[in-house]
C-alpha positions as CSV (number, residue, x, y, z in Angstrom):
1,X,0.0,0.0,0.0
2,X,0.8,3.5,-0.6
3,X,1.4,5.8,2.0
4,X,1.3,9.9,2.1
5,X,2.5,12.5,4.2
6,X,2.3,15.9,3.8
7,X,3.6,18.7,5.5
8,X,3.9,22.9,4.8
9,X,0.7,24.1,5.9
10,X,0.2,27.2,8.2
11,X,-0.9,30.6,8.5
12,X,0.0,33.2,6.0
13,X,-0.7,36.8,5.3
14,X,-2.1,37.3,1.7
15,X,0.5,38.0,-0.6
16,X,2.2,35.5,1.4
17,X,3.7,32.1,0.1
18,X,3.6,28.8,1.4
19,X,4.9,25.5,0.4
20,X,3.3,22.2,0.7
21,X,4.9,18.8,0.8
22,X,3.6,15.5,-0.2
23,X,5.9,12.6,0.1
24,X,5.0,8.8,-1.0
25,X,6.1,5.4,0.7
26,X,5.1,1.9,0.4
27,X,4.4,0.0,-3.2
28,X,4.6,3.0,-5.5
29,X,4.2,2.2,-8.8
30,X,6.9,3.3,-11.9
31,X,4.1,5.6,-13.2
32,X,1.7,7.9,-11.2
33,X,-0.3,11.1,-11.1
34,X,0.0,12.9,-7.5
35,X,-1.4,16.0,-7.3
36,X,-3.1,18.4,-4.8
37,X,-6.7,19.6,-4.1
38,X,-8.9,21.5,-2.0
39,X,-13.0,21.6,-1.5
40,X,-14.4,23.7,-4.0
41,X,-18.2,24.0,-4.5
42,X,-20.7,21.9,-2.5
43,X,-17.3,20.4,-1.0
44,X,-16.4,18.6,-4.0
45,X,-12.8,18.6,-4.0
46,X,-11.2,20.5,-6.9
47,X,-7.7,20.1,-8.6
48,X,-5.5,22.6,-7.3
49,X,-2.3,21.4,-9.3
50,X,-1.0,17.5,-10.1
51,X,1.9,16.2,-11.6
52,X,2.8,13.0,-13.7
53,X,5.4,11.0,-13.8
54,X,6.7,12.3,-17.0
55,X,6.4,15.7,-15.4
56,X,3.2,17.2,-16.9
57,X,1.3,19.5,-15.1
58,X,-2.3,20.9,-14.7
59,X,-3.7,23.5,-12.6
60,X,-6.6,24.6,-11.6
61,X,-7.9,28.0,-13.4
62,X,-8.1,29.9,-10.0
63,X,-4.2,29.2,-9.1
64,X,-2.7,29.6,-12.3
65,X,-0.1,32.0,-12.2
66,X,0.4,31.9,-8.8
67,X,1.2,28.2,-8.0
68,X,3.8,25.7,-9.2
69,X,3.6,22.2,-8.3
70,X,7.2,19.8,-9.3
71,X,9.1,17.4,-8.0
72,X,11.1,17.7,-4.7
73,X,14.3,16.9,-4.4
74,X,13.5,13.8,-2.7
75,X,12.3,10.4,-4.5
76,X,8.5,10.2,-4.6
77,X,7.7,13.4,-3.3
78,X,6.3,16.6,-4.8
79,X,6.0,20.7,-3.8
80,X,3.3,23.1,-4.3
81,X,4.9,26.6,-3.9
82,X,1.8,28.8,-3.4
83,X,3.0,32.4,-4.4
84,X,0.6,35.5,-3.9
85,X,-1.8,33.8,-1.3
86,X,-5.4,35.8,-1.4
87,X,-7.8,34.7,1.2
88,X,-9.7,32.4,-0.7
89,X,-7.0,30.0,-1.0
90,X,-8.1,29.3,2.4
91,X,-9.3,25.4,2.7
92,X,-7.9,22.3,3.9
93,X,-5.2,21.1,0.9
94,X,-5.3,16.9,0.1
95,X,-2.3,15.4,-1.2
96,X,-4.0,12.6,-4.2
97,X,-1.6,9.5,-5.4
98,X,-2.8,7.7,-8.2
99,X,-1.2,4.9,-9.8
100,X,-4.2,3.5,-12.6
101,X,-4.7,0.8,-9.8
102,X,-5.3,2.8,-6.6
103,X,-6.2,5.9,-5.6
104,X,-4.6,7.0,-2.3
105,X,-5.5,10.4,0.0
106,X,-3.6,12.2,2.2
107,X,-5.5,13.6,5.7
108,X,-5.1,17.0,4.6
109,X,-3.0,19.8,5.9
110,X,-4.7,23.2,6.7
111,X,-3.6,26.3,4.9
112,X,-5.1,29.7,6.5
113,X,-4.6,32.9,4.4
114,X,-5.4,35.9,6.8
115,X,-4.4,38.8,8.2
């Protein structure tokens, strides 16, 4: 099984930045997706940013410009810098591995934009 844990989250003033962490262990497969996400309406969670293993990337259309998701410099992990925090950035942030096979979520780690 595949395990997450993420780490970065805290409270920032907007304009501030913040970087997240997600870091995989356990059976990771040779090709994945992980990515980040957040509730959006009716608490759906929404894509925030994600990253493949050949190191494509998508992002949401309300952090464009602002964030960058990549690859840390550790094995199996990846970064969300989150530049120019506004206020509605506020939410609880889920790390997401996915592997074709499994679909694996982190707990969550709170980001609070406020002043």
């Amino acid at each position: 099984q595949v395990q997450l844990v993420e780490s970065g989250g805290g409270l920032v003033q907007p304009g501030g930045s913040l970087r997240l962490s997600c870091a995989a262990s356990g059976s990771i497969a040779s090709v994945y997706v992980m990515g980040w996400y957040r509730p959006g309406l009716a608490n759906r969670r929404e894509l925030v940013a994600k990253i493949d293993t050949t190191g494509h990337t998508n992002y949401g259309d309300s952090v464009k410009g602002r964030f960058t998701i990549s690859r840390a410099n550790a094995k199996n992990t990846i970064a969300l810098q989150m530049d120019n925090l506004i206020v509605e950035d506020t939410a609880v942030y889920y790390c997401q591995y996915n592997d074709g096979e499994q679909t694996v979520w982190g707990q969550g780690t709170q980001v609070t934009v406020s002043s």
